[in-house]
C-alpha positions as CSV (number, residue, x, y, z in Angstrom):
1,X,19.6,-4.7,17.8
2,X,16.4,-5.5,15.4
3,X,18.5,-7.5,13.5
4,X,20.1,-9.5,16.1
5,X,16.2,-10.1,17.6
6,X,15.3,-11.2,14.4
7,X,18.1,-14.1,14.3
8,X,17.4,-15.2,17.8
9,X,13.4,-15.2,17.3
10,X,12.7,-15.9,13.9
11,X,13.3,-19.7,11.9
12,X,13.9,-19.5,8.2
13,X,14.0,-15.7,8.4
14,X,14.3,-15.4,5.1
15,X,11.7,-18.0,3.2
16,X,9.1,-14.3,4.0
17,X,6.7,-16.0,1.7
18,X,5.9,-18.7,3.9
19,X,2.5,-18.1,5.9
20,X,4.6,-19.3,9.3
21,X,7.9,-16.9,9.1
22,X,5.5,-13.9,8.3
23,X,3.6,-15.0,11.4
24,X,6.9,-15.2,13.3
25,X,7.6,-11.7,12.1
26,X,4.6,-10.1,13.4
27,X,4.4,-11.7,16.8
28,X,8.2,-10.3,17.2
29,X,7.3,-7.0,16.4
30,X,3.9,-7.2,18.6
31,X,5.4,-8.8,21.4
32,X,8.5,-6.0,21.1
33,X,6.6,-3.1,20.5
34,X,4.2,-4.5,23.8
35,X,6.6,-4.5,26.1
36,X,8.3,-1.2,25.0
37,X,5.0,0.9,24.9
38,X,3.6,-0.6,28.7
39,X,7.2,0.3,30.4
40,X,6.6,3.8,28.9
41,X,3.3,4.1,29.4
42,X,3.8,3.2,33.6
43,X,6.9,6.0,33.4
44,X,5.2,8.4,31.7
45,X,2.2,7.9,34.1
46,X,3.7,8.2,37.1
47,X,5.8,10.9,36.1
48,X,3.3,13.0,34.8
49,X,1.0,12.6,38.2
50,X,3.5,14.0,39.9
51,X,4.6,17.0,37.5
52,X,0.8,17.4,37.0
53,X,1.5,17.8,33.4
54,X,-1.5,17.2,30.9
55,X,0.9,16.7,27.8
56,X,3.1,13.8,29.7
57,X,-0.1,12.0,31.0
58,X,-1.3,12.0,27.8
59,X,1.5,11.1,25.9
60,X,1.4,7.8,28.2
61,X,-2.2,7.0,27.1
62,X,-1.0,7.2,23.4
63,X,1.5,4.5,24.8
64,X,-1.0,2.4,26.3
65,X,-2.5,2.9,22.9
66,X,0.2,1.8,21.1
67,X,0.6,-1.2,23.2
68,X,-3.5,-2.2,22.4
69,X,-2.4,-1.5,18.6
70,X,0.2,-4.0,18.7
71,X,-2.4,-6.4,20.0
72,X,-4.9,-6.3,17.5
73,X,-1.9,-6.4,15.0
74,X,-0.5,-9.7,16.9
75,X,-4.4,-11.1,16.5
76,X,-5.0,-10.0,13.0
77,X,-1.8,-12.1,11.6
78,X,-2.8,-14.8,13.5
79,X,-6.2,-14.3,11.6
80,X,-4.5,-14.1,8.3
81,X,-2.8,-16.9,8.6
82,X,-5.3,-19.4,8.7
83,X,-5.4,-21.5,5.8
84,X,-7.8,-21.2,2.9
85,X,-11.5,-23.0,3.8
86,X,-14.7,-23.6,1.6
87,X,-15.8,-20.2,2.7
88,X,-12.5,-18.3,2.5
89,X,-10.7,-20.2,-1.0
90,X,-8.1,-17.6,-1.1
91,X,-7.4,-17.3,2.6
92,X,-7.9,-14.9,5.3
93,X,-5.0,-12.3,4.3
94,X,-7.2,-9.0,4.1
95,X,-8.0,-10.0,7.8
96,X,-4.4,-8.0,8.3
97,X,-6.1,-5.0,7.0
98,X,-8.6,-4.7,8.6
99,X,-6.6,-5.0,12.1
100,X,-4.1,-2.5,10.2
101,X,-7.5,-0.4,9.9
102,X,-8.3,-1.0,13.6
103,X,-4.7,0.9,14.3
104,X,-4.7,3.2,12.2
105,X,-8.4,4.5,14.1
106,X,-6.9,3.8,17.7
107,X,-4.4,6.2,16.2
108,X,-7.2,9.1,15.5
109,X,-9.0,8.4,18.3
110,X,-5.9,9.4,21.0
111,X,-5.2,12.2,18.6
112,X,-9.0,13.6,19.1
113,X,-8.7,12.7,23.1
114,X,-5.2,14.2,23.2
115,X,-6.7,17.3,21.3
116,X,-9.6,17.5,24.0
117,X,-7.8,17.4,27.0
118,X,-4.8,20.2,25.7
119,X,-7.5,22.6,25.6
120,X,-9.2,21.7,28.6
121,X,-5.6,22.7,29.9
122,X,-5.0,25.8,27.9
123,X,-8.8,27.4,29.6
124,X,-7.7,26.0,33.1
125,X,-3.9,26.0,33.3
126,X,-2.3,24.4,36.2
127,X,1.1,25.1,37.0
128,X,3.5,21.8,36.5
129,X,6.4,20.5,38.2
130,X,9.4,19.2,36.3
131,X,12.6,17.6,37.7
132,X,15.5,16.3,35.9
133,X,14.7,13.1,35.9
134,X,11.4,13.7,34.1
135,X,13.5,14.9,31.8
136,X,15.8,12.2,31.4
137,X,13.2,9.9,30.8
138,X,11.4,12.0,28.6
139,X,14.6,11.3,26.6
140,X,15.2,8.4,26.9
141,X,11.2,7.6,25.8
142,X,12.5,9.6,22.3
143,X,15.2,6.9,22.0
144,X,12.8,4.2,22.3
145,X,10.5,5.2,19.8
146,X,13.0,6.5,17.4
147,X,14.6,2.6,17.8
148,X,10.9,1.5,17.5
149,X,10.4,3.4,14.2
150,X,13.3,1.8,12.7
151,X,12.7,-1.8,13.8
152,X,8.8,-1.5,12.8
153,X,9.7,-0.1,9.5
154,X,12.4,-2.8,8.4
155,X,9.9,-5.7,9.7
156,X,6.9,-4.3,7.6
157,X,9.4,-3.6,4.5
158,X,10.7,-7.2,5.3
159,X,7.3,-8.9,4.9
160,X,5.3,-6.4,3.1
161,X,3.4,-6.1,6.0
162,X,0.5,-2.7,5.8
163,X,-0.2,-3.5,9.5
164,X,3.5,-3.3,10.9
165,X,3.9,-0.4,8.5
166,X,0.9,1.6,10.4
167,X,2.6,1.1,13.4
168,X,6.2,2.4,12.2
169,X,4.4,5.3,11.0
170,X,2.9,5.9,14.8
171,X,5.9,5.3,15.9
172,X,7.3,8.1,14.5
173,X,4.1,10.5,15.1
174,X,5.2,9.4,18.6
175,X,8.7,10.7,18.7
176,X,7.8,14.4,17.3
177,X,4.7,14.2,20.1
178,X,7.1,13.5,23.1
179,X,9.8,15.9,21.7
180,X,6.9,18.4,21.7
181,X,6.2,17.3,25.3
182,X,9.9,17.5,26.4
183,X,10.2,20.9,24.8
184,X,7.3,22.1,26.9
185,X,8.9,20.4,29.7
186,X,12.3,22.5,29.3
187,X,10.8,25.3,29.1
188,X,8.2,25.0,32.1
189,X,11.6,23.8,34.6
190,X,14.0,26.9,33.1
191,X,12.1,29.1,31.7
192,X,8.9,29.3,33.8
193,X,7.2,29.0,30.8
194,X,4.1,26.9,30.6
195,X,3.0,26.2,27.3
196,X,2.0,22.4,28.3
197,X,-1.2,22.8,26.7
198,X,-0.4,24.1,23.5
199,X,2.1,21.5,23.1
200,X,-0.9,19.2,23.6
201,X,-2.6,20.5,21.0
202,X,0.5,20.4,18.2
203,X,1.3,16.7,19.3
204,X,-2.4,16.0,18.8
205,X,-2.7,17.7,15.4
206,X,0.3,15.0,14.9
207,X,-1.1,12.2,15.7
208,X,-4.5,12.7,14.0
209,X,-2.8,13.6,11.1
210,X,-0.5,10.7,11.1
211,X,-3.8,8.3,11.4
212,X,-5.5,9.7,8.8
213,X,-3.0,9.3,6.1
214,X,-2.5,5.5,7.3
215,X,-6.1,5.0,7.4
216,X,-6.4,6.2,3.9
217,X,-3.6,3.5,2.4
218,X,-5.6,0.9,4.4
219,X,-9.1,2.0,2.6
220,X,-7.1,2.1,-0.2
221,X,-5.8,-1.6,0.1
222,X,-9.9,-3.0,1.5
223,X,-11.5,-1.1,-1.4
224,X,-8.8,-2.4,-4.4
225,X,-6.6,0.6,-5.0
226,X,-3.9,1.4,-8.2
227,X,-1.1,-1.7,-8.0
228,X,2.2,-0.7,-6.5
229,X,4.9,0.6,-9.2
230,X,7.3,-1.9,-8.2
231,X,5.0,-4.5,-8.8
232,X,4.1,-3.7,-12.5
233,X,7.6,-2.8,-13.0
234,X,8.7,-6.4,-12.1
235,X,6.0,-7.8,-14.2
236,X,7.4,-6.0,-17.7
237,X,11.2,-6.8,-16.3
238,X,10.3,-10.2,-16.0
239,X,8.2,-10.8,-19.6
240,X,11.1,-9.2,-21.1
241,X,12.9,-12.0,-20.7
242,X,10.4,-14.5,-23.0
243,X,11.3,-13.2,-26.9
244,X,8.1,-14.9,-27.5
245,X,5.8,-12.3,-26.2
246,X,5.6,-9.9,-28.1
247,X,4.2,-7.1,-25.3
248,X,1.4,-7.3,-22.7
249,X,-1.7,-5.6,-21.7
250,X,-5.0,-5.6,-19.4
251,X,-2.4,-6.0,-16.7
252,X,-4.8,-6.7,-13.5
253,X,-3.4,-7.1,-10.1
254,X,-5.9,-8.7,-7.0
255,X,-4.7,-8.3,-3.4
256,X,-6.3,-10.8,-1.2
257,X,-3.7,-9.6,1.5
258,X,-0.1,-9.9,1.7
259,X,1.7,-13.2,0.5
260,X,-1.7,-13.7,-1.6
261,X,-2.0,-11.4,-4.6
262,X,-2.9,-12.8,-8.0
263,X,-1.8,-11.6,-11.4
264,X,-3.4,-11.4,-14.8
265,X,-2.5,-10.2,-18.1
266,X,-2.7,-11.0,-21.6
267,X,0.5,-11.7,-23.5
268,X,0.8,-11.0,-27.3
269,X,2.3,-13.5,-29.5
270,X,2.6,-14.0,-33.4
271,X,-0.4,-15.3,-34.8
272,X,1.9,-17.6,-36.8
273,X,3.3,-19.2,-33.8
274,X,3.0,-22.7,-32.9
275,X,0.2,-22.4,-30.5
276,X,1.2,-25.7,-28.6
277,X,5.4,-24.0,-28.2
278,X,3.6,-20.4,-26.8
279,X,1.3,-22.6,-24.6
280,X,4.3,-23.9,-22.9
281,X,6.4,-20.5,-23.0
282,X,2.9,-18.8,-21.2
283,X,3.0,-21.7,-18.9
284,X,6.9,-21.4,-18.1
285,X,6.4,-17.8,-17.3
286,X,3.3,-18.2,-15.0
287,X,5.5,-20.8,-12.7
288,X,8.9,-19.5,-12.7
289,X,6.9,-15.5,-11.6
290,X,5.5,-17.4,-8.6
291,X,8.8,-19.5,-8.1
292,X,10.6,-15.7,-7.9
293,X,7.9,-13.3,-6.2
294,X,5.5,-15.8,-5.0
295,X,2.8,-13.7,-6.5
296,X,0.3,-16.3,-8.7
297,X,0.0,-15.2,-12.2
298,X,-2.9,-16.9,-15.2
299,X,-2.1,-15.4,-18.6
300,X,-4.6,-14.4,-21.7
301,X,-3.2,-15.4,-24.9
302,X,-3.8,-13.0,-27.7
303,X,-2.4,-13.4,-31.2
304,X,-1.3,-10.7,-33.2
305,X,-0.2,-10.2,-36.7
306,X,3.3,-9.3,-36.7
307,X,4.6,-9.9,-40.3
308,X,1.7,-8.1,-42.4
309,X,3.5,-4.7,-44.1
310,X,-0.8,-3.3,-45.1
311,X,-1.9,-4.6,-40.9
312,X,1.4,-3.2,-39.7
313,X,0.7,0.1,-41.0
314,X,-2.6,0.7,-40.5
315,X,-2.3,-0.4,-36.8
316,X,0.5,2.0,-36.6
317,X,-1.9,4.8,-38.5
318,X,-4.8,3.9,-36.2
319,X,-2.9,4.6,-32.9
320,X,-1.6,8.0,-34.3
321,X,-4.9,8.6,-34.5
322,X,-6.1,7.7,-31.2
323,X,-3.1,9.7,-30.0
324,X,-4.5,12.9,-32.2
325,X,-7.9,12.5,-30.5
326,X,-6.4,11.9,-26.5
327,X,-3.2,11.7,-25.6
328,X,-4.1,9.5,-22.8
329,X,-5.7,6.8,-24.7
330,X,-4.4,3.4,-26.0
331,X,-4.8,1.1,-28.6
332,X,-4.1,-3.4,-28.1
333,X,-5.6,-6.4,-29.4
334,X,-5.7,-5.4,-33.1
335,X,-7.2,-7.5,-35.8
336,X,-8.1,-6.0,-40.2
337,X,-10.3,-8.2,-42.0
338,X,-11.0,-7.3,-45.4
339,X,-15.0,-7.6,-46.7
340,X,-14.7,-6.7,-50.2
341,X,-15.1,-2.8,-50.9
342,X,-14.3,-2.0,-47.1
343,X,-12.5,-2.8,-43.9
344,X,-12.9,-3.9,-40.3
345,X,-10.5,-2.5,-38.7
346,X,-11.4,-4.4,-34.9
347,X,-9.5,-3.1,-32.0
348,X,-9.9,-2.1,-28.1
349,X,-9.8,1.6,-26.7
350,X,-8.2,1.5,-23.8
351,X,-9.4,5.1,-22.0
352,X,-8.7,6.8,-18.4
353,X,-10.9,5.2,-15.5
354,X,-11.5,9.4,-14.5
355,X,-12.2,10.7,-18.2
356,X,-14.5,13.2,-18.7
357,X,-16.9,11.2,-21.3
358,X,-18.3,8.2,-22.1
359,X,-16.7,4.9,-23.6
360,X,-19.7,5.6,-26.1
361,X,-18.5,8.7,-26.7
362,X,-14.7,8.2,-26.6
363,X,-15.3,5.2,-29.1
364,X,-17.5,7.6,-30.9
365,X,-14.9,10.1,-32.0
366,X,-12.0,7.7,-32.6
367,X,-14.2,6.3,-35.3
368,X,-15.2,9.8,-36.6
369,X,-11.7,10.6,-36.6
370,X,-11.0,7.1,-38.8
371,X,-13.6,7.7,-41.2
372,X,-12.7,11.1,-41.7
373,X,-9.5,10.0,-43.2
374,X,-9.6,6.5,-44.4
375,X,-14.0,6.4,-45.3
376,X,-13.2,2.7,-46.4
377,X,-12.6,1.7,-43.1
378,X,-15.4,0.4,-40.7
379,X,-14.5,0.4,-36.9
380,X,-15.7,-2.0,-34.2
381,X,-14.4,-0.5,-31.0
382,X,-14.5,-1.8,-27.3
383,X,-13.9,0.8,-25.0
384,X,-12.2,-0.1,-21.3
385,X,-10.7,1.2,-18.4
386,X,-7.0,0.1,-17.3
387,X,-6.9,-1.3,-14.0
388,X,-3.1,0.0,-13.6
């Protein structure tokens, strides 16, 4: 079914880098999940007036929730996918964050009303009324949203899509809350058993739980979180492939919303290379990674020495040290100059963005540790913070 709606309504489904098949993506899902959450919403309604059932009626306001969520997420990609202006130069892609964060507290805000009205229930129980076909629908409401899951969660993996994710992720918040409510609803009809309240309260606790934790990747994403794995991982894959570059470093990854991140890194190469060859090699690798993952990429150049036995082995001496002082520290962009009775040894500290001390103090003891064993070597240390 979801992909047999994607081939009908979506053009050049798969070219998901271009700004106009993402759109086409999300107004599909919008539009589907729309429809799908207002019928439920009207069933659930009308059934629940007439079984008086607090956890039914309320389960129908978290559709009619749902439905509002997939209009702010049908807006926010329009949003997003206006094209870069004077004001905006990288575009307007964190726009689908922010309606991805507009979800994910519409999400909350029926979990805390949900949570409200359950006890309001549980103090003043009413008796309900189920018949079979509140039953069957109740059923058939699972189905939905179990179908909804699926199709949300292939359209947000498809185009990498937070927003679509936040609603996959409600969607399936929503099929434990109305199995809760059909539980309750068993058990009311056969078992005289009315519970209807406290189910309120567990598919409540559900649904506030299941906003939080997709509000929190949202912050995550607006404030400038850790890169995904996969996307470092392609980065080292990819350089792999250039003999040239010797390894890389200082690997930063900006997010300016999906379709628009930008990649920088600096790539080590011989210092006896032909700086005019590496040029082009840096510049082959910065359009063919764009050409592939559509990501855009600017690479640092730093040369190394490579074929020095005396800078070889004390670079490889230094970063035992560094490994002696903290496991968790790194050593790159290595240079030795001599100055007579002594040497420079010149070199960045890469430390933890949590450690415990100072990049004073971290730089500090590496050089203790240095002059401790080799006292003709002088240390000029930059300390800084990974941002992987």
């Amino acid at each position: 079914m979801t992909n047999l709606l994607i081939r009908l309504f979506v053009k050049n489904r798969k070219d998901v880098h271009d700004p106009a098949v993402r759109s086409n993506y999300a107004t599909l899902s919008s539009v589907t999940g729309i429809i799908a959450n207002v019928l439920l919403f009207v069933g659930k309604l009308v059934i629940g007036i007439f079984s008086t059932s607090v956890s039914i009626i309320a389960d129908a306001f978290n559709n009619i929730g749902d439905a509002g969520s997939s209009v702010v997420t049908l807006i926010g990609f329009k949003f997003s996918g206006k094209h870069a202006d004077k004001e905006h130069p990288m575009g307007h892609g964190r726009f689908e964050y922010i309606s991805a964060f507009i979800v994910d507290f519409l999400i909350i805000f029926v979990g805390v009303e949900l949570f409200k009205t359950s006890i309001e229930k549980i103090i003043t129980p009413e008796a309900t009324a189920i018949s079979t076909a509140t039953l069957v629908f109740l059923g058939v409401a699972i189905v939905v949203k179990a179908w909804l899951f699926f199709f949300y969660r292939k359209i947000a993996r498809t185009i990498n899509s937070q927003a679509i994710k936040g609603a996959s992720f409600d969607s399936i918040s929503d099929v434990v809350a109305t199995t809760l409510v059909f539980v309750s609803a068993i058990l009311s009809k056969f078992a005289d058993v009315n519970i209807d309240g406290y189910a309120g309260i567990l598919v409540a606790a559900f649904i506030f739980y299941t906003g939080i934790k997709a509000a929190k990747e949202t912050i995550d994403l607006l404030l400038g979180g850790r890169p995904d794995k996969d996307i470092l991982k392609k980065i080292s894959d990819f350089v792999k492939d250039y003999p040239d570059v010797i390894g890389i470093h200082d690997v930063m990854v900006h997010d300016y919303g999906p379709g628009r991140q930008i990649i920088s890194f600096h790539a080590e190469v011989s210092a006896k290379s032909d700086f005019s060859y590496v040029h082009d090699v840096i510049d082959n690798i910065e359009r063919d990674f764009q050409k592939k993952y559509g990501y855009i990429v600017t690479i640092h150049l730093d040369p190394i020495v490579v074929d020095d036995e005396k800078v070889n082995e004390t670079f490889e001496f230094v970063k035992s040290v560094v490994k002696e002082v903290d496991e968790s520290y790194s050593v790159h962009d290595f240079r030795m100059t001599y100055g007579g009775n002594h040497i420079n040894l010149i070199f960045d500290l890469s430390i933890p963005v949590d450690s415990k001390i100072s990049d004073e103090e971290a730089a500090e003891n590496v050089e203790k540790k240095i002059k401790e064993l080799r006292p003709e070597c002088n240390c000029v240390i930059k300390a800084e913070h990974p941002f992987v």
